[in-house]
N, CA, C and O atoms as a GROMACS GRO file, in nm:
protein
  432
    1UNK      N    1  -0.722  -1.414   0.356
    1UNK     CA    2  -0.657  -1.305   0.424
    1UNK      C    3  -0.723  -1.174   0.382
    1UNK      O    4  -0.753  -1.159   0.263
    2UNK      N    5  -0.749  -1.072   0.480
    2UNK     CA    6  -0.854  -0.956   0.442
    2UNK      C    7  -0.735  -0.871   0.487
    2UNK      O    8  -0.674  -0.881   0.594
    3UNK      N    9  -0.712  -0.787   0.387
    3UNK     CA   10  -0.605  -0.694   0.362
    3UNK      C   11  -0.678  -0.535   0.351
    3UNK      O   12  -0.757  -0.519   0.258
    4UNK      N   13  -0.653  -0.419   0.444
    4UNK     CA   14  -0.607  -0.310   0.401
    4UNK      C   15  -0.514  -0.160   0.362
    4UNK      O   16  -0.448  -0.087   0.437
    5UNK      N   17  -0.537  -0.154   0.242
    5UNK     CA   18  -0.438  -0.095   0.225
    5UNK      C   19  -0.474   0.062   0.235
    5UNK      O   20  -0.575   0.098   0.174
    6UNK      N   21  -0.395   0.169   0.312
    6UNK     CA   22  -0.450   0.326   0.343
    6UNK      C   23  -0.317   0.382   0.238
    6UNK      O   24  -0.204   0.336   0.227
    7UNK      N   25  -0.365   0.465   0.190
    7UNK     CA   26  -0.318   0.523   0.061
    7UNK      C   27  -0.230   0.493  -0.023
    7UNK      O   28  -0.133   0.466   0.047
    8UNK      N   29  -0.191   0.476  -0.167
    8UNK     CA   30  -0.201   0.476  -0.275
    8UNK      C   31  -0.146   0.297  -0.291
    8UNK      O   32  -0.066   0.226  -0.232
    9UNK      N   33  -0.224   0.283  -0.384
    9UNK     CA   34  -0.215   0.094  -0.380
    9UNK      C   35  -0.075   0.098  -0.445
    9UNK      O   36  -0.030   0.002  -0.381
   10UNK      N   37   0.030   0.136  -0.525
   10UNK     CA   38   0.151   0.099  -0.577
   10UNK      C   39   0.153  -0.050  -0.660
   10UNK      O   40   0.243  -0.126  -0.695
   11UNK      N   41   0.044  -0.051  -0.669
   11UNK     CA   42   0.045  -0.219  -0.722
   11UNK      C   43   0.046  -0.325  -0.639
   11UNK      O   44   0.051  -0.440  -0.683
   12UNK      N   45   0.043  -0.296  -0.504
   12UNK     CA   46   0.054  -0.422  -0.414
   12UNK      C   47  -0.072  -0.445  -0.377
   12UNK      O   48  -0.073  -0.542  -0.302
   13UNK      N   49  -0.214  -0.389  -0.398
   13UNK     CA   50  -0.288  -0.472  -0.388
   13UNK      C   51  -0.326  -0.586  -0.514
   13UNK      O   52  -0.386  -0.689  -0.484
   14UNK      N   53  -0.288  -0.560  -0.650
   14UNK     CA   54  -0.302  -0.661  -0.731
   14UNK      C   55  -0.214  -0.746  -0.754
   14UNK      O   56  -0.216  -0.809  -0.860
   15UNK      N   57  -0.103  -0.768  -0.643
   15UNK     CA   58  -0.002  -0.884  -0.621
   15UNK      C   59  -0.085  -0.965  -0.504
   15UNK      O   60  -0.114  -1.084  -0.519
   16UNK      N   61  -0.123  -0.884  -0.378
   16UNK     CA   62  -0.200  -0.954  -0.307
   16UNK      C   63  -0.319  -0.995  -0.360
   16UNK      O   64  -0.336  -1.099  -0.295
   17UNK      N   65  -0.409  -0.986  -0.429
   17UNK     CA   66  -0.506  -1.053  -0.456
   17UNK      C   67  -0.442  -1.120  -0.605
   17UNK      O   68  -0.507  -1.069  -0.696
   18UNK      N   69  -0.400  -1.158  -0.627
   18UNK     CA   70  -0.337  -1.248  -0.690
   18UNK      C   71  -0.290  -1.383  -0.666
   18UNK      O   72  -0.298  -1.486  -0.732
   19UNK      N   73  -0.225  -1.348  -0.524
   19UNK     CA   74  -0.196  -1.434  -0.415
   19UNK      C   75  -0.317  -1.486  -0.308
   19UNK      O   76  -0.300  -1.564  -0.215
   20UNK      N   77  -0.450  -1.419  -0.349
   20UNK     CA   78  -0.585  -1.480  -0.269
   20UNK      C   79  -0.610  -1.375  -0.201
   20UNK      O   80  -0.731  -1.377  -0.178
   21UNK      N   81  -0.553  -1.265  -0.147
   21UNK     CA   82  -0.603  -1.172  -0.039
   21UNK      C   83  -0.729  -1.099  -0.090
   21UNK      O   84  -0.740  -1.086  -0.212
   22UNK      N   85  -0.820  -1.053  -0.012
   22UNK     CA   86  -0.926  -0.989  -0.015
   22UNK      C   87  -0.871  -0.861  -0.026
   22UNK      O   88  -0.859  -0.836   0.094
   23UNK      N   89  -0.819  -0.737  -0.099
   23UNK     CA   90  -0.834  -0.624  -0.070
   23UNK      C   91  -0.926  -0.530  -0.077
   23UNK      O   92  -0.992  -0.518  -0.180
   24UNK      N   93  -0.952  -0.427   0.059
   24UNK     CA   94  -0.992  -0.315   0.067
   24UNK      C   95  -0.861  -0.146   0.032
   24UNK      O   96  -0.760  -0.139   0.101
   25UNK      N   97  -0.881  -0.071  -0.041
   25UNK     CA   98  -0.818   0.043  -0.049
   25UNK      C   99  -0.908   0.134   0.016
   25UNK      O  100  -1.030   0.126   0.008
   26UNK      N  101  -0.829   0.240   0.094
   26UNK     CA  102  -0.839   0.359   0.160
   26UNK      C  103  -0.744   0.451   0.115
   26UNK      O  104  -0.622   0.440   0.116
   27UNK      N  105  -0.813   0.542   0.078
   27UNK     CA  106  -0.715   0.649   0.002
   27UNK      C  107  -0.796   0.772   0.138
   27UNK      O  108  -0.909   0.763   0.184
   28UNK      N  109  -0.705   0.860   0.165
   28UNK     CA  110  -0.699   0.992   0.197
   28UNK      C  111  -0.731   0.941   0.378
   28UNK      O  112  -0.710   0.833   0.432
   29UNK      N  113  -0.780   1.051   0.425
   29UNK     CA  114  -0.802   1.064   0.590
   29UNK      C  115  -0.843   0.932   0.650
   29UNK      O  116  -0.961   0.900   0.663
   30UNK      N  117  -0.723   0.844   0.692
   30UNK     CA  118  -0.779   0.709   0.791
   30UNK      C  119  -0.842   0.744   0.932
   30UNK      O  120  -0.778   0.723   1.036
   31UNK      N  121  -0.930   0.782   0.932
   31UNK     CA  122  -1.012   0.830   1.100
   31UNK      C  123  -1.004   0.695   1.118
   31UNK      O  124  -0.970   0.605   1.041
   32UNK      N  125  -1.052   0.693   1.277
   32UNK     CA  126  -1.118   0.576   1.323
   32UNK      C  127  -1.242   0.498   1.253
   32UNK      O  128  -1.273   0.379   1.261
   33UNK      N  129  -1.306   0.610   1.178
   33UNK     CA  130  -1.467   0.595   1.203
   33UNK      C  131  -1.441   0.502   1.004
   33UNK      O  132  -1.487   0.394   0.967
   34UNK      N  133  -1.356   0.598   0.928
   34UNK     CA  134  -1.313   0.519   0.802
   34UNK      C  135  -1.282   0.374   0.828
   34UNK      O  136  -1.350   0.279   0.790
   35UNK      N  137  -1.171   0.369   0.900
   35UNK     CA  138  -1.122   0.249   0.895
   35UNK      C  139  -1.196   0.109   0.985
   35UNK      O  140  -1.162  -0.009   0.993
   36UNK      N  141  -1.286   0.172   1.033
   36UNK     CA  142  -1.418   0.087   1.057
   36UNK      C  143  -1.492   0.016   0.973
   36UNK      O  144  -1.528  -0.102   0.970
   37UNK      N  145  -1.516   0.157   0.869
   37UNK     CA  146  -1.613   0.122   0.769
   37UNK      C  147  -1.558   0.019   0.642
   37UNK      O  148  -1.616  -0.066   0.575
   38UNK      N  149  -1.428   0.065   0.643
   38UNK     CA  150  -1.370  -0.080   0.558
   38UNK      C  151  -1.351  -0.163   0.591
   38UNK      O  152  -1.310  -0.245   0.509
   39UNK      N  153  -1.367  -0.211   0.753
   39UNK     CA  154  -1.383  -0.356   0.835
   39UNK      C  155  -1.268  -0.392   0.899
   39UNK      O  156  -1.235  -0.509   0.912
   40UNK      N  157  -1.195  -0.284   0.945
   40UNK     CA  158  -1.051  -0.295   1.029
   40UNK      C  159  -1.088  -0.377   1.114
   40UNK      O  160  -0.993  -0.453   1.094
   41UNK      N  161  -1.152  -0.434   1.203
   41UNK     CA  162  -1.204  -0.460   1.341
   41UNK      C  163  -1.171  -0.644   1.261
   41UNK      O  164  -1.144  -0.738   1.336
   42UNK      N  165  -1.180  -0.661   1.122
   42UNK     CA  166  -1.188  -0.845   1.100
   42UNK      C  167  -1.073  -0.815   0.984
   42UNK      O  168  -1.107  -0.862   0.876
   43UNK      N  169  -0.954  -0.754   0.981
   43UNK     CA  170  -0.861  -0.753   0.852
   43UNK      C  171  -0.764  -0.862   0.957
   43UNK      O  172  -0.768  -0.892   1.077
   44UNK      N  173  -0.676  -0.904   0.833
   44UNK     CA  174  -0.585  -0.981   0.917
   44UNK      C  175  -0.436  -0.878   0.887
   44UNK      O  176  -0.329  -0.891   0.946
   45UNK      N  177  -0.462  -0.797   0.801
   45UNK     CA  178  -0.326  -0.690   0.746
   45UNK      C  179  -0.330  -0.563   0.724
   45UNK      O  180  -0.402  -0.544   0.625
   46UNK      N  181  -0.282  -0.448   0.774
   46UNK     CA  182  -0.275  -0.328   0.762
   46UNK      C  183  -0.150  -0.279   0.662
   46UNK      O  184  -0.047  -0.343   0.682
   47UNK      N  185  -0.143  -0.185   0.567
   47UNK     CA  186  -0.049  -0.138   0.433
   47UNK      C  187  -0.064  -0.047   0.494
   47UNK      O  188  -0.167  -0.046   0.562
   48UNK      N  189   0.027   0.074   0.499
   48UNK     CA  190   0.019   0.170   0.488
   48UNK      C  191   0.173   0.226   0.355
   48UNK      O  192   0.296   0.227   0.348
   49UNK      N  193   0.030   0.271   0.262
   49UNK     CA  194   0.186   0.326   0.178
   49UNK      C  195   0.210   0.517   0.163
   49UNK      O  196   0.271   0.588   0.082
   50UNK      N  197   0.138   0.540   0.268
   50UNK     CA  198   0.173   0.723   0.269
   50UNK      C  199   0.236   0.750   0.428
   50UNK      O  200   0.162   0.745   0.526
   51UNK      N  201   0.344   0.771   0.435
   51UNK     CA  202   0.317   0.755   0.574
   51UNK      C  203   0.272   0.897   0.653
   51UNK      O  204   0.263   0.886   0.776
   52UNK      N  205   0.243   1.022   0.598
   52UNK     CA  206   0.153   1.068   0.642
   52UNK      C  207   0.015   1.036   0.692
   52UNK      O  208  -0.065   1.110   0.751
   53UNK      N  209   0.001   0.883   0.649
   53UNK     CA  210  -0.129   0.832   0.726
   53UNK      C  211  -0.050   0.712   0.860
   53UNK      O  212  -0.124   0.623   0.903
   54UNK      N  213   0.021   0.716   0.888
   54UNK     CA  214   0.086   0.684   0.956
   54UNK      C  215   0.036   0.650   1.092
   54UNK      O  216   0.070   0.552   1.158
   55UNK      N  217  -0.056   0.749   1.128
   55UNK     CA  218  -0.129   0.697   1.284
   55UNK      C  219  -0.287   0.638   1.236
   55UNK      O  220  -0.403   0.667   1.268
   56UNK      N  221  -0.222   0.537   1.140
   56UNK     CA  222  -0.361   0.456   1.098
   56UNK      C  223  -0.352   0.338   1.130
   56UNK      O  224  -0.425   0.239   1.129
   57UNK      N  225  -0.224   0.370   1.169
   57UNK     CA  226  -0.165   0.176   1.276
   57UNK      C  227  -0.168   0.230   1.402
   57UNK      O  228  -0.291   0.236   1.400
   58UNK      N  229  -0.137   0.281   1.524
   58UNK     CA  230  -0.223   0.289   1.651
   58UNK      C  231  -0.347   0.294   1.629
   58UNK      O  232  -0.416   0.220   1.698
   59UNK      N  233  -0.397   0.355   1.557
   59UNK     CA  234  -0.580   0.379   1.570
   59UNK      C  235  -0.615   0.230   1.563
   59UNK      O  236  -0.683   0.165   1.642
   60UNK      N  237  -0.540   0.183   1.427
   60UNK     CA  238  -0.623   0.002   1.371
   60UNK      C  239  -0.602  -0.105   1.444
   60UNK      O  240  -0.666  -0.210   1.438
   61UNK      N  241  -0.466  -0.069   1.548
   61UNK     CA  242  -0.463  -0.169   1.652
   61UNK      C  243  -0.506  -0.135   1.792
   61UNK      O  244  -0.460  -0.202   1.884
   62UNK      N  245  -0.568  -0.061   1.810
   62UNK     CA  246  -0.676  -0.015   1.908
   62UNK      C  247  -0.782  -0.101   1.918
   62UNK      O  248  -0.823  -0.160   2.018
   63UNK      N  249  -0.838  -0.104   1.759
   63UNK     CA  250  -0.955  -0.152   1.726
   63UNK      C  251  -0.936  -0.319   1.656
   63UNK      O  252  -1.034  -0.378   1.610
   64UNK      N  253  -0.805  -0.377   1.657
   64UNK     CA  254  -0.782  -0.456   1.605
   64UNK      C  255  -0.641  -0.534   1.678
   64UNK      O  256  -0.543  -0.537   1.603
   65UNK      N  257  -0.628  -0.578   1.776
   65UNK     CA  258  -0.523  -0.609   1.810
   65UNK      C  259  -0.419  -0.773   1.779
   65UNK      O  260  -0.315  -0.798   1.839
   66UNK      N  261  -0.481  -0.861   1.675
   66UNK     CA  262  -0.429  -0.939   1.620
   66UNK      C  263  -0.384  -0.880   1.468
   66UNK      O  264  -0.353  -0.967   1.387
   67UNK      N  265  -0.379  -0.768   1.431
   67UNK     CA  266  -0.380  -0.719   1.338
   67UNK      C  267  -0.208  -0.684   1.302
   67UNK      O  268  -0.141  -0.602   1.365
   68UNK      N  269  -0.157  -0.767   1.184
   68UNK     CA  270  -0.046  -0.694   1.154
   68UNK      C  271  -0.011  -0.553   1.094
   68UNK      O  272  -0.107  -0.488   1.052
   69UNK      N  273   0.100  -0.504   1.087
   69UNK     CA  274   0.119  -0.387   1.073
   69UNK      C  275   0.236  -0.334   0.980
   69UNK      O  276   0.334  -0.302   1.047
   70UNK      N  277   0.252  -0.315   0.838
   70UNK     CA  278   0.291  -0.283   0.756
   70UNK      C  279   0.327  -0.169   0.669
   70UNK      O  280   0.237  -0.107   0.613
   71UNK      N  281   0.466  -0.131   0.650
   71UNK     CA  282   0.471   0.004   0.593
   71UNK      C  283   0.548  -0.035   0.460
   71UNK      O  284   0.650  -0.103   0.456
   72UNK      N  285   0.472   0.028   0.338
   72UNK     CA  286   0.530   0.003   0.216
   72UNK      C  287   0.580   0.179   0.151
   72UNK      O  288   0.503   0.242   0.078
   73UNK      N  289   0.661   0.212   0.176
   73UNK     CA  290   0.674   0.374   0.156
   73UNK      C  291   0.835   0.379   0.139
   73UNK      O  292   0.915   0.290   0.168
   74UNK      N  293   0.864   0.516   0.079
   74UNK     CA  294   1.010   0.570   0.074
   74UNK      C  295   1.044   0.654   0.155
   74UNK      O  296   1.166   0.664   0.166
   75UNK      N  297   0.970   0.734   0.232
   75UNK     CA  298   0.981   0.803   0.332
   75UNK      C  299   0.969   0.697   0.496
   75UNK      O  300   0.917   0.590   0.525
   76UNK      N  301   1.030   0.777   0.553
   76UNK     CA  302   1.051   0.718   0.732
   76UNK      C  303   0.953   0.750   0.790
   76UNK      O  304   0.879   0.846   0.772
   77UNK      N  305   0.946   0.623   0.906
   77UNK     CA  306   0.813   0.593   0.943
   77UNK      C  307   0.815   0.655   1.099
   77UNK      O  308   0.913   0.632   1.170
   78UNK      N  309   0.683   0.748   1.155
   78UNK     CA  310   0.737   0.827   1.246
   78UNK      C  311   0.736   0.777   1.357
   78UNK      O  312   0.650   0.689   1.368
   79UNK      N  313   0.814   0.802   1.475
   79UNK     CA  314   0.875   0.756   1.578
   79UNK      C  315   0.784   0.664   1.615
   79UNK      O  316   0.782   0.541   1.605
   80UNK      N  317   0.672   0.783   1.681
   80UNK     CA  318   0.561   0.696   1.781
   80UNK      C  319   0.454   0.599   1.683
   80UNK      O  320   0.337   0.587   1.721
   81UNK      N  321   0.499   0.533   1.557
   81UNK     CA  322   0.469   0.434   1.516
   81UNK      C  323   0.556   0.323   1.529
   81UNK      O  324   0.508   0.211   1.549
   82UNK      N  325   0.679   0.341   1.520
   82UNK     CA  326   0.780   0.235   1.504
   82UNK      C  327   0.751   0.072   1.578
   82UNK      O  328   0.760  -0.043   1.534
   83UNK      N  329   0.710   0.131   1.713
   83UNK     CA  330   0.700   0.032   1.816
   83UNK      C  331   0.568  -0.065   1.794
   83UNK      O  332   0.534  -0.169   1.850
   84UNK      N  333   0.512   0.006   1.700
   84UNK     CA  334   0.391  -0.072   1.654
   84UNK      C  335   0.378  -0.141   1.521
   84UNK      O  336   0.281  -0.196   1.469
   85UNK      N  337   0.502  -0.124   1.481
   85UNK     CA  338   0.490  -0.180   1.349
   85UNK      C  339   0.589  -0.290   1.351
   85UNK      O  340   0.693  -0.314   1.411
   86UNK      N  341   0.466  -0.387   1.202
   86UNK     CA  342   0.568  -0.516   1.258
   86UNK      C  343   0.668  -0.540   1.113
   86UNK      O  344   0.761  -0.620   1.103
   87UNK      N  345   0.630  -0.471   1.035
   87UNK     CA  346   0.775  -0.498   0.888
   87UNK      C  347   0.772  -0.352   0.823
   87UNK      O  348   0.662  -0.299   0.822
   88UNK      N  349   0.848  -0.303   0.786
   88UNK     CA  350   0.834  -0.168   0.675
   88UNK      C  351   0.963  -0.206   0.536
   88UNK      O  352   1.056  -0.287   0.529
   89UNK      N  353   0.935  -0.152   0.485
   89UNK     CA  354   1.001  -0.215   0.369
   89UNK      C  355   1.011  -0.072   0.236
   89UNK      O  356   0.905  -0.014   0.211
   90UNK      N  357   1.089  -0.044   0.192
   90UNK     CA  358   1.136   0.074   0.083
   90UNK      C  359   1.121   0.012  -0.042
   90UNK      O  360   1.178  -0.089  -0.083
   91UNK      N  361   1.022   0.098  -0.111
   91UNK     CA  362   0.979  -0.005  -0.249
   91UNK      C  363   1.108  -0.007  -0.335
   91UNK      O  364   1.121  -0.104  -0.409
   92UNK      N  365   1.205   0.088  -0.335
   92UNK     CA  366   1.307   0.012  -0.393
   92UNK      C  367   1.396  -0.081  -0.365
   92UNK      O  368   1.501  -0.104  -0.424
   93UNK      N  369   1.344  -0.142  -0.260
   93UNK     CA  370   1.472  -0.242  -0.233
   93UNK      C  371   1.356  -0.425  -0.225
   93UNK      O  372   1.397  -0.541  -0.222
   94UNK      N  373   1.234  -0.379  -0.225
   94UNK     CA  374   1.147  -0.532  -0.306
   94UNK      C  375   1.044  -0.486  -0.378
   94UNK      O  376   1.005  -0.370  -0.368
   95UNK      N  377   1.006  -0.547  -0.434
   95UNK     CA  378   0.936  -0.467  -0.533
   95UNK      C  379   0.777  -0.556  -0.531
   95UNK      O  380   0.782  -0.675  -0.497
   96UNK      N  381   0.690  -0.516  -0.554
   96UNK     CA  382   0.524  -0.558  -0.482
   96UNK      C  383   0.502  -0.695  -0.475
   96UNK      O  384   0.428  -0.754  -0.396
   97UNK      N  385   0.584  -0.746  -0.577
   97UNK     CA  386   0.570  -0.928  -0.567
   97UNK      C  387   0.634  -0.987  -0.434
   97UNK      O  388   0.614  -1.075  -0.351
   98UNK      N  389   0.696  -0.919  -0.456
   98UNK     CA  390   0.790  -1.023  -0.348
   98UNK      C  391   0.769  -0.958  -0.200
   98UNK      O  392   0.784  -1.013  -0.091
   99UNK      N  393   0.728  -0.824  -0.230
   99UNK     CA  394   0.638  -0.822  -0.104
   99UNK      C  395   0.503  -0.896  -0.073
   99UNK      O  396   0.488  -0.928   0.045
  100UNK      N  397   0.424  -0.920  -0.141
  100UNK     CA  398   0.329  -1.002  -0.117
  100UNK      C  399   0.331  -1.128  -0.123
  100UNK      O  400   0.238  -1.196  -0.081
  101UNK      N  401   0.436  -1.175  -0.174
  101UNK     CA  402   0.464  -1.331  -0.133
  101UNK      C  403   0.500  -1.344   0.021
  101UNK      O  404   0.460  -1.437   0.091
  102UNK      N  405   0.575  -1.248   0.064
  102UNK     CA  406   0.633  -1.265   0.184
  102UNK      C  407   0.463  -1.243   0.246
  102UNK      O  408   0.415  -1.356   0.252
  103UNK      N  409   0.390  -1.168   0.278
  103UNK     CA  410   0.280  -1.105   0.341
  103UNK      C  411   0.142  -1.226   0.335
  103UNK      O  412   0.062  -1.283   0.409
  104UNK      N  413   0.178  -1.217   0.200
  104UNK     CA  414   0.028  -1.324   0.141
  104UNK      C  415   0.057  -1.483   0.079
  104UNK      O  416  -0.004  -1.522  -0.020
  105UNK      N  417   0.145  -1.557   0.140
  105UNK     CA  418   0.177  -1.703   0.128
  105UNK      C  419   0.093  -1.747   0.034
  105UNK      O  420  -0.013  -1.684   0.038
  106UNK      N  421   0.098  -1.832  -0.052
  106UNK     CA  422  -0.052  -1.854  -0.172
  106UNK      C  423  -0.088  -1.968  -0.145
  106UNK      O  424  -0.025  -2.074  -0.132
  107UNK      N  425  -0.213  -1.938  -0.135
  107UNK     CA  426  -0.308  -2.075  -0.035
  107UNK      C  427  -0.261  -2.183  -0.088
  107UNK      O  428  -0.216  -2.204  -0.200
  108UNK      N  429  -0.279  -2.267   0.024
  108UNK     CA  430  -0.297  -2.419  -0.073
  108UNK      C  431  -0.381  -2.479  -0.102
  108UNK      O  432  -0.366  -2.580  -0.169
   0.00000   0.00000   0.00000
């Protein structure tokens, strides 16, 4: 599973690759042209944990349309994303393991 995550890892990328996922981190401005270059076009998972980067899920499913869509944040996720996203989750209510168990099943 090729995972990326757009700003600040919170520890859930070293639960997911724990669990086998490939992670890429993106910290700061998700353009199109970034989230290219970290290989959006072949991820099987999009993180977003700022949601000021928030229109980094329309852009990634533009360019990626089997691509899930994930918000790991304490702040609310804005409107004209909602419809595109497929789980969001408030780190205080699971905490990175058990988010990535749910996300990243551990191979068999």
């Amino acid at each position: 599973m090729n995972v990326i995550i757009v700003g600040p890892d919170r520890g859930l990328g070293a639960a997911l690759e724990a669990r086998g996922a490939t992670v890429t981190r993106l910290e700061g401005a998700a353009s199109g042209d970034r989230l290219r270059e970290v290989g959006i076009e072949s991820a099987d998972l999009l993180v977003v944990t700022d949601v000021s980067e928030a229109t980094a899920i329309p852009v990634s499913l533009e360019l990626n349309d089997d691509l899930k869509t994930v918000v790991y944040a304490a702040d609310s996720v804005p409107e004209f994303v909602r419809g595109n996203l497929d789980f969001a989750v408030h780190p205080d209510v699971l905490p990175v393991e058990a988010v990535a168990e749910e996300l990243a099943p551990a191979a068999e």
